[in-house]
C-alpha positions, -999 to 999 in steps of 0.1 A, spaced: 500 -284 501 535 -267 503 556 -260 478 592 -277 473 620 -257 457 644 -275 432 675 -261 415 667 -259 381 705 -240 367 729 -218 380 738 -189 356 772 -184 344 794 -160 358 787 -126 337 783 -101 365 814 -87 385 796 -71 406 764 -68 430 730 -76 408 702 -46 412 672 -60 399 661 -91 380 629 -95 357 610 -118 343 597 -117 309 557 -117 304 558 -157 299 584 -167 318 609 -176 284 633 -150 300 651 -131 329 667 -97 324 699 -95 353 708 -56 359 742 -49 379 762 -27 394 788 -39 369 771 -19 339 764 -51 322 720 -64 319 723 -99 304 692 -117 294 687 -157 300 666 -182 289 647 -200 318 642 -230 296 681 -236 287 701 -216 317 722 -202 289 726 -166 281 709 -152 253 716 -116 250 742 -88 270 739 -53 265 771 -32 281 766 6 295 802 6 297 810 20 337 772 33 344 753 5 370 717 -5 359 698 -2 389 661 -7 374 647 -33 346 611 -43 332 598 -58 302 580 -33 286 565 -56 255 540 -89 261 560 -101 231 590 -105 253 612 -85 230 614 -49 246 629 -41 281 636 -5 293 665 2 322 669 25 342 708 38 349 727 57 377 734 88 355 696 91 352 689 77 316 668 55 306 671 32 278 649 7 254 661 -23 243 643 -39 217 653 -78 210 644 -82 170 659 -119 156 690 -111 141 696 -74 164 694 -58 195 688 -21 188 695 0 221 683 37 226 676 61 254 671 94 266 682 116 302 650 114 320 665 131 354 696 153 359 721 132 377 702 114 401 698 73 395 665 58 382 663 33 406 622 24 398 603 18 366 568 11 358 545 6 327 511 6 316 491 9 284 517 33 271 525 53 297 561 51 319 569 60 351 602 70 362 613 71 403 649 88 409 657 95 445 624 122 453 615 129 417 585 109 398 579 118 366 549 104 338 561 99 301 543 89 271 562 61 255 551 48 222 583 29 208 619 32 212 629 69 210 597 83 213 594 97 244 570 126 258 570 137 297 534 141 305 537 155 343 556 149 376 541 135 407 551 154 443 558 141 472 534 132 498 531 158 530 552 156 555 544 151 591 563 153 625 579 127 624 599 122 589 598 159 582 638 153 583 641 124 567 650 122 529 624 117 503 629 88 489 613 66 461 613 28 467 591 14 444 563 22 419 532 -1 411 502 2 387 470 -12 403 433 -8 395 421 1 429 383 9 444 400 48 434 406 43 399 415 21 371 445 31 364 458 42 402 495 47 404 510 33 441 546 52 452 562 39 481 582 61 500 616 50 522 601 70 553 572 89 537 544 60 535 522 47 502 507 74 481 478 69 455 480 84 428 449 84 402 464 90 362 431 97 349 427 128 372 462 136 378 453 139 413 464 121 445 434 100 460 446 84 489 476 81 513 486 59 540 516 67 561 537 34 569 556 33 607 589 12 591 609 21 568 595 10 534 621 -9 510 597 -19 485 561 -31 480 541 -57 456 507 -60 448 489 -99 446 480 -109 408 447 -108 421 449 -69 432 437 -74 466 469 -79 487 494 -50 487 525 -67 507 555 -42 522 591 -50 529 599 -28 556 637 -26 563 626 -30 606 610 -61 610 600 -83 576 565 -79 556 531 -61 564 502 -72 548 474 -50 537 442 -51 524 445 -26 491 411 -15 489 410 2 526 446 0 533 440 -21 565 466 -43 583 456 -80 576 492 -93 596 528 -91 590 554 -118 587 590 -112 607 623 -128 592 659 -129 595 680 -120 569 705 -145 559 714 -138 528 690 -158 505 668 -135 481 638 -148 461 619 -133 435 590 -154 416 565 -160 387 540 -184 386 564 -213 394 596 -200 383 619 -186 412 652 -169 411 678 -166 441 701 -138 438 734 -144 459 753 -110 444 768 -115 418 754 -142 413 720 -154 402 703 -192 402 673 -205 389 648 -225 411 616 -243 399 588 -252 424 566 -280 425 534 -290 449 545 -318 472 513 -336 485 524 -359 517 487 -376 516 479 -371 552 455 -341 542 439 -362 520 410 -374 545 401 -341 562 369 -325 555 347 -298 575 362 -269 597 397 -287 592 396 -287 552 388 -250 554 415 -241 572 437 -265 549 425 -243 525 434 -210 539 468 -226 544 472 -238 509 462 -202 494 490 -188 515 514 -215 508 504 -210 464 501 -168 463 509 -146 497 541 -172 497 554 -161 465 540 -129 470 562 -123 500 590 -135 483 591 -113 456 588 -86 483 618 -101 501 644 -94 467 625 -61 462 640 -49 495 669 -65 493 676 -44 461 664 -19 473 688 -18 503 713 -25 481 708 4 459 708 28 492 735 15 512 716 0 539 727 -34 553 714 -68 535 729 -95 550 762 -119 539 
């Protein structure tokens, strides 16, 4: 059954310049919209109106998550290597923050149960984070070896995922530009696993489900991989043409830079499945799983790496 994409709103015209990231909130209520311009606005997805802008005068936001299941905490990363909290109460927004790298951008952000990660150029650093302006740096994570043939390139960070993998429960996944996937296990402090990755690697997203890990490489499009052994299950090629998607559950946002609009997605049944049974039916079903999770799933990846491009300079399309 595929999925048809209407335009729900377009948002108002609050950023000046290219947008860097864009998050959902945990229920969907809102989406956080980080620029270049120094300006994160926050928008309700039921409305299409604005609901909150916070200003770091001339310094970009590159990097943005909600940090709270309430949906009233986020934390940024900025280009001058601070990060900061903002914590949405009714009546005020109180902002804070802290340098968590010396001059180099915090371009990738992660959470879980407490603990933050931070990803600025090669540097990844662990902080314990138990409410605005408590912060505690609890290690830093090295690079992955290098090996013939990116021993030249620059290490860079692309993206950072939490995962609960066949290696641990709390397994931290760091995607490298040129230097592959590393595994990192939190309970150990140890790295568990790595796989190196031929493309370059923009960005990477895992399936809800924890079994899919999908990779925007800035060559080709999307390799697929099976997380718990890391083996190639297919890739997907595409053409950039300028039209970014990032999604949750059925809520999808295009980012045309500087601009952002809201899309809303809806099953559209044809009824000429609707008689199929046997070998055909499972196959139907294959195809719908794709069309309802690896879909999204690869969509989410496509935005990831066109931020990430973004971010580093590399082409993205008109």
């Amino acid at each position: 059954m595929p999925l048809r994409y209407t335009e729900s709103y377009r948002l108002g015209p609050e950023h000046r310049d290219s947008i860097t990231a864009l998050a959902f909130s945990s229920e969907g209520s809102y989406l956080a919209v980080a620029s270049l311009d120094g300006i994160l606005s926050i928008w309700s997805t039921a409305s299409g109106k604005k609901h909150i802008v916070v200003v770091a005068g001339s310094v970009p936001f590159l990097s943005v998550l909600w940090s709270s299941p309430f949906e009233d905490q986020l934390l940024c990363g900025l280009a001058n290597g601070i990060v900061i909290s903002v914590q949405i109460d009714e009546h005020e927004v109180t902002v804070t923050g802290f340098r968590a790298h010396v001059n180099v951008p915090v371009e990738c952000l992660a959470i879980s149960q407490g603990v933050v990660v931070t990803g600025a150029r090669s540097e990844v650093f662990l902080w314990d984070h138990e409410g605005p302006g408590c912060w505690g740096q609890r290690g830093q994570i090295q690079p992955p070896p290098s090996i013939s043939t990116n021993q030249q390139a620059e290490v860079i960070v692309t993206s950072i995922q939490w995962a609960d993998t066949r290696y641990s429960q709390k397994t931290l996944l760091i995607a490298y530009l040129h230097h592959g996937i590393l595994f990192w296990d939190a309970n150990k402090f140890k790295m568990v696993h790595f796989f190196y990755v031929k493309t370059a690697v923009a960005s990477m997203s895992i399936s809800p489900d924890g079994n899919v890990l999908v990779v925007s490489n800035l060559n080709t499009g999307f390799d697929i991989y099976h997380l718990d052994n890391s083996s190639l299950d297919g890739s997907a090629h595409h053409q950039d043409d300028g039209r970014f998607f990032i999604a949750t559950g059925t809520l999808v946002a295009e980012d045309r830079a500087p601009a952002v609009r809201l899309w809303s997605t809806v099953a559209v049944n044809d009824g000429a499945e609707d008689d199929i049974s046997g070998p055909a039916a499972e196959e139907r079903g294959r195809r719908r799983n794709f069309e309802k999770s690896d879909l999204l799933l690869v969509l989410v990846a496509l935005v990831l790496a066109y931020l990430a491009g973004a971010r580093l300079g590399l082409p993205t399309g008109n």
